[in-house]
C-alpha positions as CSV (number, residue, x, y, z in Angstrom):
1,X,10.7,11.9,-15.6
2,X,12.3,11.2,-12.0
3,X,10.5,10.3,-8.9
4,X,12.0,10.6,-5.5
5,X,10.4,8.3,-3.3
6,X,10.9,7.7,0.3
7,X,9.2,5.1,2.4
8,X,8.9,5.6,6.0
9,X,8.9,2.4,7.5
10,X,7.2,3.5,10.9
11,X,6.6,1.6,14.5
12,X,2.9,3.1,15.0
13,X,1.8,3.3,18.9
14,X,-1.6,1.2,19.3
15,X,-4.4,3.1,19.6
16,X,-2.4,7.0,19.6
17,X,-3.4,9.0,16.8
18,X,-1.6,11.9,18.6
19,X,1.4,10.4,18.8
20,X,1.5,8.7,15.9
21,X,0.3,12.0,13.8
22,X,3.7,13.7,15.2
23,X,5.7,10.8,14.0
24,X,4.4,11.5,10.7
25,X,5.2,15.0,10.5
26,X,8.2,14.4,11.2
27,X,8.9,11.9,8.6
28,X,7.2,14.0,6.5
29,X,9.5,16.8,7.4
30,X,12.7,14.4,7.3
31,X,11.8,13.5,3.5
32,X,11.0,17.1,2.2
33,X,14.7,17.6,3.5
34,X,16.3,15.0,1.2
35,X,14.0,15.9,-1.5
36,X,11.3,13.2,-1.9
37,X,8.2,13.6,-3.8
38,X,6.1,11.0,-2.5
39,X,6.6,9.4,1.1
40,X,4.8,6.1,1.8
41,X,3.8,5.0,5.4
42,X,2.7,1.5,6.5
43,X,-0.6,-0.1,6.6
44,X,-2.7,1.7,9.6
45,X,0.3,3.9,10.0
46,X,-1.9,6.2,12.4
47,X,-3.2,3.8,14.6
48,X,-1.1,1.0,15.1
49,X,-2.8,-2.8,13.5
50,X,-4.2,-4.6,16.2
51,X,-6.6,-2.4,16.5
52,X,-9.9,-4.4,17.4
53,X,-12.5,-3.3,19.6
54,X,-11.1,0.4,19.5
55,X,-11.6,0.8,16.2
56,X,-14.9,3.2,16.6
57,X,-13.1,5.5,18.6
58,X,-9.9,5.9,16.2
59,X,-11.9,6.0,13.0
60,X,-11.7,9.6,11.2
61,X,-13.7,11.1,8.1
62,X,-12.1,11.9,4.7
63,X,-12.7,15.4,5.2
64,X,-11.0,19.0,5.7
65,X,-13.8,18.7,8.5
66,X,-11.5,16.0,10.6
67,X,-9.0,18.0,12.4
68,X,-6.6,15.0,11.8
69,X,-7.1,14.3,8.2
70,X,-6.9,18.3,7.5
71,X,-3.4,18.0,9.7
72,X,-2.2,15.4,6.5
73,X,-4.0,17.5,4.3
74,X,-2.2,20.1,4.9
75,X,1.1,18.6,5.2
76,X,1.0,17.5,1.0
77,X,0.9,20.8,-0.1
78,X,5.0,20.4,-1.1
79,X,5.0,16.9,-0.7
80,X,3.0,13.3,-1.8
81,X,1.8,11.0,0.6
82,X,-0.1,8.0,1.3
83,X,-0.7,7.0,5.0
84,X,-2.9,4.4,6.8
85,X,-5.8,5.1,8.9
86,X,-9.2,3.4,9.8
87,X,-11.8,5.3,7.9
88,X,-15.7,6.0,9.0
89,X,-18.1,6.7,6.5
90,X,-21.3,8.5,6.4
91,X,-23.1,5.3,7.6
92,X,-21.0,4.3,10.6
93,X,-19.3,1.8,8.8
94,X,-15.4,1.2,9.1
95,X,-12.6,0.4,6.7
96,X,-9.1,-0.3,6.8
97,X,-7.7,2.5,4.2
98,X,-5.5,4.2,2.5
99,X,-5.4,8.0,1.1
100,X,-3.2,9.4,-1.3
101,X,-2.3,12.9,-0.6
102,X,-1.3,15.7,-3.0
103,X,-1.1,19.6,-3.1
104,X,-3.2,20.0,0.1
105,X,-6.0,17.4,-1.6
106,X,-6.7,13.6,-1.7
107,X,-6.9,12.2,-4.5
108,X,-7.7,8.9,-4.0
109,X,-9.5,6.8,-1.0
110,X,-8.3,2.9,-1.6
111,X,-10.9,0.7,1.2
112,X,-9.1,-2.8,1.5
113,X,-10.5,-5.5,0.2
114,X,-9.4,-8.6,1.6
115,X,-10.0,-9.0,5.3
116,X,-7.4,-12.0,6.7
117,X,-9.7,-13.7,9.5
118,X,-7.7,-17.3,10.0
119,X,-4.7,-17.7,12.0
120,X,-3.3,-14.7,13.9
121,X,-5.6,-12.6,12.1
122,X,-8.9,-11.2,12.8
123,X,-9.9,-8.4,10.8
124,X,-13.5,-9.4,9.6
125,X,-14.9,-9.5,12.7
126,X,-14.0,-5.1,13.1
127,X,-14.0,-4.1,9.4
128,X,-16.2,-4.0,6.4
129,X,-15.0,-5.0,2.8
130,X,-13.9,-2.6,-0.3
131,X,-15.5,-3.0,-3.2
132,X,-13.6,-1.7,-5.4
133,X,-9.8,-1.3,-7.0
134,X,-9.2,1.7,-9.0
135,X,-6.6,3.6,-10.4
136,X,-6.0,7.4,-10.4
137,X,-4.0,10.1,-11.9
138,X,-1.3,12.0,-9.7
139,X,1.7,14.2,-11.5
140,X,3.7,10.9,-11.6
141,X,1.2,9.3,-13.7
142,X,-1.1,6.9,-13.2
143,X,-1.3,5.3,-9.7
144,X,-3.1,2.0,-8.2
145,X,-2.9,1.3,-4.5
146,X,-3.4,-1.9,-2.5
147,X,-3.5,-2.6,1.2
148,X,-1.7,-6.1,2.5
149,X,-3.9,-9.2,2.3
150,X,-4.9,-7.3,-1.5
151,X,-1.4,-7.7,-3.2
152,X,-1.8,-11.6,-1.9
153,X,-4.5,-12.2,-4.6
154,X,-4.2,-11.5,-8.5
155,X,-7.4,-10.1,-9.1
156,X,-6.5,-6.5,-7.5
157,X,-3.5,-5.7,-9.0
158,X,-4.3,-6.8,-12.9
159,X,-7.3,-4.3,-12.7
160,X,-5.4,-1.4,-11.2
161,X,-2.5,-2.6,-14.4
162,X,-5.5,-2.8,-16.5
163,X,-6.8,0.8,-15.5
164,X,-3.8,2.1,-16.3
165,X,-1.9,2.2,-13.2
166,X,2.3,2.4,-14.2
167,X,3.2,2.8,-10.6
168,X,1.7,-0.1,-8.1
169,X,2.1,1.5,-4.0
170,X,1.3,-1.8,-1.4
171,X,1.1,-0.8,2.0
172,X,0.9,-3.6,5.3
173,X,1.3,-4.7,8.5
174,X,3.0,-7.8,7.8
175,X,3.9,-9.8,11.3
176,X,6.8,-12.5,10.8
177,X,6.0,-15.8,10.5
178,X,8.0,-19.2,10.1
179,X,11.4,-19.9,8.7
180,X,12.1,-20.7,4.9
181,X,14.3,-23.3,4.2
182,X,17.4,-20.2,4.3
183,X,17.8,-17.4,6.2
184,X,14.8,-15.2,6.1
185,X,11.4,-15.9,7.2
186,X,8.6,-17.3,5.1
187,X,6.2,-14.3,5.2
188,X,9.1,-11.9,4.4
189,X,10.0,-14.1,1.3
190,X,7.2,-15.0,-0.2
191,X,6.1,-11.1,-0.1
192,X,8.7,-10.5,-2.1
193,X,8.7,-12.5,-4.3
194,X,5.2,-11.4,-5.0
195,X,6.8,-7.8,-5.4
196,X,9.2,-9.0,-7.7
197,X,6.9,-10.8,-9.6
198,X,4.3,-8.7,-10.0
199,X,7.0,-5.9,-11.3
200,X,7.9,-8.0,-13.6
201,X,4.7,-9.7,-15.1
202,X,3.0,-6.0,-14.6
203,X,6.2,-4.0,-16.5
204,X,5.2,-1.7,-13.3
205,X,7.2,0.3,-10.5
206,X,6.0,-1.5,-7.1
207,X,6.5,0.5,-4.4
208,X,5.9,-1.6,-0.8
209,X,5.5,0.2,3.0
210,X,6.0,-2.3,5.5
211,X,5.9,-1.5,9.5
212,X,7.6,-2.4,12.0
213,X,7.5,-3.3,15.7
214,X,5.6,-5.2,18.0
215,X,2.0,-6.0,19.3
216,X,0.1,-8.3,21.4
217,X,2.5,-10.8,20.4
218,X,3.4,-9.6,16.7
219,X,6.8,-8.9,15.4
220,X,6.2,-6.8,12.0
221,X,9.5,-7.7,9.6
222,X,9.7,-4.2,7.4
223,X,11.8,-4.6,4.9
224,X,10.0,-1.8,2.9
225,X,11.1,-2.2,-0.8
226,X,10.9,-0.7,-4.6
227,X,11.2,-3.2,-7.6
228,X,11.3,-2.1,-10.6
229,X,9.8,-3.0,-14.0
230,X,12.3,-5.2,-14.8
231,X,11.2,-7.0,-11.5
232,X,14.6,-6.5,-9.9
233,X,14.9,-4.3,-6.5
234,X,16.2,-1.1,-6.2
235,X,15.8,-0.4,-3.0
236,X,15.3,-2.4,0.4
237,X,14.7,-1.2,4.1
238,X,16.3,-2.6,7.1
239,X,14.0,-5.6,8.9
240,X,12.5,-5.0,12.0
241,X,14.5,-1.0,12.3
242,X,12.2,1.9,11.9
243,X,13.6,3.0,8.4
244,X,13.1,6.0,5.6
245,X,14.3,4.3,2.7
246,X,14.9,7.1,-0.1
247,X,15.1,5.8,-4.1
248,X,15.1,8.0,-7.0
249,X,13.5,6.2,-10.2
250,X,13.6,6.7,-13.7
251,X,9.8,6.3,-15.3
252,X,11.1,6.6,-18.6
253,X,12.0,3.1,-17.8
254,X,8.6,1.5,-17.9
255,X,8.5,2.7,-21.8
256,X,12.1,1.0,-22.1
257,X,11.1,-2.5,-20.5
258,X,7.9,-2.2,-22.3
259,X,9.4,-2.0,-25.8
260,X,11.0,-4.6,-24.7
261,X,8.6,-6.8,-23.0
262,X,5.1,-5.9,-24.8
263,X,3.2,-8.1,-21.9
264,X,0.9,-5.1,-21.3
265,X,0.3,-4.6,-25.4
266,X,-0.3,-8.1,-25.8
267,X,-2.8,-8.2,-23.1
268,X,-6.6,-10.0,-23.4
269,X,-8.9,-8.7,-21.1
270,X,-11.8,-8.8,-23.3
271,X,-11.1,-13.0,-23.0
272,X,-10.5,-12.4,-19.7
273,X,-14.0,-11.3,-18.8
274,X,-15.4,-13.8,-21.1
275,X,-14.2,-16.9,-19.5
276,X,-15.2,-15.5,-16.7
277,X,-18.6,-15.0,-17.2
278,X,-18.7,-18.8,-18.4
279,X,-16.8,-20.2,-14.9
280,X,-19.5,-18.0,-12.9
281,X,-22.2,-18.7,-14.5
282,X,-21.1,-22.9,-14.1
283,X,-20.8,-22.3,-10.7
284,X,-24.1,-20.9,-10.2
285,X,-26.0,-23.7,-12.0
């Protein structure tokens, strides 16, 4: 089986759901031309990052009900996607998410997890936690998604690889930062590297949205990328140039690389939770 993926490596207006909603269309519409089955926007794709105080106001519900999700909703009826939005829920309280998209349906809500409050960022103080990371089925297979700060921790991606999940989607809002001791900056390597590693430790497809642009000070890198299971890359977008990068993949390579590479077959989760009933349960003595 093939999958055409495209990633639409967007620069979002702050605060403009409006405008930002047409920009997505259109990407949509750009992809469906050339063929993709699943198109992947940034982190917050329809609201821009910095966010802050106006997060009430750009918040939307899951729900035919919300003239804007319906809009997305709508658009997946020939085509996947996953796009970033703030998300309200019944009780007023507000996440940074991710929706998966499929046939005029969502199929999965993913709430981020890890909120970055130090340095330049400040998410804590406007959003509330996700609790949990799950995977889903989608007619590529089994699918885990991950939002920024998530795919900088271990914990969220072994459980999605752990519940099955073949194909790993990361979405952010990644500002540059620093210089390496090369050419490229310090954020933008060490996230890859992370892609690359977890492709190949996972025997996964990682398929990574970055923005671009600029806000209140913030240059966001892009670079949007797909590694494969092998852990190489297959396909890299532009830094800091709006971008739809389009890669077709072959899944019947994870069974290849797996045959291979039994890493997944010769998993222990069962020791896994063990020891870690025995460090938690030290640490609360």
């Amino acid at each position: 089986m093939r999958l055409k993926v495209g990633l639409a490596q967007i620069y979002p207006k702050l605060g403009d759901i409006p405008a930002n909603l047409e920009k997505h269309l259109d990407y949509i519409e750009q992809a469906r031309e050339h063929g993709v089955d699943l198109i992947v926007f940034p982190e917050l794709s329809l609201t821009g990052y910095q966010v802050q105080d106006m997060v009430p106001e750009l918040a939307i519900r899951a729900s035919r009900d919300d003239t804007t999700f319906r809009t997305m909703l709508d658009a997946s009826k020939n085509i996947d996607i996953v796009f970033g939005f703030v998300l309200e829920d019944k009780r007023q309280r507000f996440y940074t998410a991710s929706a998966y998209l499929s046939g005029g349906e969502c199929l999965h809500i993913h709430n981020k997890l890890y909120l970055p409050t130090y340095a330049m960022f400040d998410e804590g103080r406007y959003f509330d936690l996700g609790e949990t990371a799950r995977a889903f089925d989608t007619r590529f297979g089994r699918v885990g998604m991950l939002i920024c700060e998530d795919f900088w921790h271990m914990s969220p991606p072994y459980l999605l690889w752990l519940d099955g999940a073949d194909i790993l989607i990361f979405h952010s809002a990644s500002p540059s930062r620093g210089l390496d001791s090369g050419d490229k900056l310090a954020g933008t390597r060490w996230v890859e590297l992370v892609n690359q590693a977890y492709g190949s430790m996972f025997t996964d497809y990682v398929i990574h949205c970055n923005r671009v642009g600029y806000e209140d000070g913030k240059s966001f890198w892009g670079g949007s990328s797909v590694v494969g299971p092998d852990g190489e890359f297959l396909a890299r977008g532009a830094y800091f140039e709006e971008d739809l990068v389009i890669r077709e993949v072959d899944l019947n390579q994870l069974h290849r690389t797996r045959s291979r590479l039994p890493l997944l077959r010769d998993e222990r989760p069962d020791m896994v939770l063990r020891e870690l009933g025995r460090i938690l349960s030290r640490d609360s003595e």
